[in-house]
C-alpha positions as CSV (number, residue, x, y, z in Angstrom):
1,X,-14.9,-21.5,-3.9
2,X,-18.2,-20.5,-5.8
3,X,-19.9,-19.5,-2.5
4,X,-16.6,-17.2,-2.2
5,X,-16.8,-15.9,-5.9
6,X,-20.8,-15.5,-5.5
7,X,-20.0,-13.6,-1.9
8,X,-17.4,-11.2,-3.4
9,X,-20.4,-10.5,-5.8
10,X,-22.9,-9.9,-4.0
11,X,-21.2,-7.7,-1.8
12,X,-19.9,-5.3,-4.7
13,X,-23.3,-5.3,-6.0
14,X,-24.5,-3.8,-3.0
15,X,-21.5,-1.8,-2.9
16,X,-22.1,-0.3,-6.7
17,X,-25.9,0.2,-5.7
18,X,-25.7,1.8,-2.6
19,X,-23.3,4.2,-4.9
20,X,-25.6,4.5,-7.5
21,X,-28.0,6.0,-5.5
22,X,-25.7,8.5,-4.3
23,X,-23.6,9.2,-7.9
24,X,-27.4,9.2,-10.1
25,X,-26.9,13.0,-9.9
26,X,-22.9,13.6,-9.5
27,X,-21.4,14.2,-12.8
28,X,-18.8,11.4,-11.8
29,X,-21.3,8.5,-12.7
30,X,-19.4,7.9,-16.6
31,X,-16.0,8.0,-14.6
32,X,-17.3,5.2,-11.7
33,X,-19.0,3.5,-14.3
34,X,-15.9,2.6,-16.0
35,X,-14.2,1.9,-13.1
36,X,-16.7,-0.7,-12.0
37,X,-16.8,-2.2,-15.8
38,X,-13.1,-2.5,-15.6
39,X,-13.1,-4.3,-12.5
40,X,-15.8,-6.5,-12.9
41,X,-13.4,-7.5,-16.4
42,X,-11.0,-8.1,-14.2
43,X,-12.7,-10.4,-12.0
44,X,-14.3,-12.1,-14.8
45,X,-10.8,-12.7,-16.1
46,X,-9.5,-14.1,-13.0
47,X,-12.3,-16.8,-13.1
48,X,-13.7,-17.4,-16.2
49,X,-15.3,-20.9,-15.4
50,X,-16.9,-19.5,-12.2
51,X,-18.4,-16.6,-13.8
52,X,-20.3,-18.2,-17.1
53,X,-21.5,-20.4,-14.2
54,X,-22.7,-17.5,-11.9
55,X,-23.9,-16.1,-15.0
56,X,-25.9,-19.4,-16.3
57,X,-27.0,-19.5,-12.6
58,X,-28.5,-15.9,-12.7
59,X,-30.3,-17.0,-16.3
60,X,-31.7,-19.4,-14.9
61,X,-33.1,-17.9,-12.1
62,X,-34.6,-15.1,-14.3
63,X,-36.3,-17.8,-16.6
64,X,-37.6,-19.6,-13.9
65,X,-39.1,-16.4,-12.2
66,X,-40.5,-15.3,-15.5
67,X,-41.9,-18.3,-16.6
């Protein structure tokens, strides 16, 4: 299940950046930028447990790189 949560992630991540490239200069950005809050909300919602421990995962890995 967290491989599945940490997939889904990872692909929308790449999804939202390959946008961002593309939307840096379109006057859309605030509108897609909400979108994508409101979604990941909504996903963070659906699984609470998984994400503080995606999130904890992520901090983690930051502190160790910059250590």
């Amino acid at each position: 299940m967290n491989e599945d949560i940490i997939n889904d992630l990872s692909e929308e991540l790449e999804d939202v950046i390959e946008e961002g490239r593309s939307l840096i200069e379109n006057a859309e950005l605030q509108e897609k930028y909400e979108e994508f809050k409101t979604e990941a909300e909504l996903l963070i919602r659906k699984h609470p447990i998984k994400s503080v421990l995606a999130g904890a995962a992520v901090g983690y890995l930051i502190a160790r790189i910059f250590r």
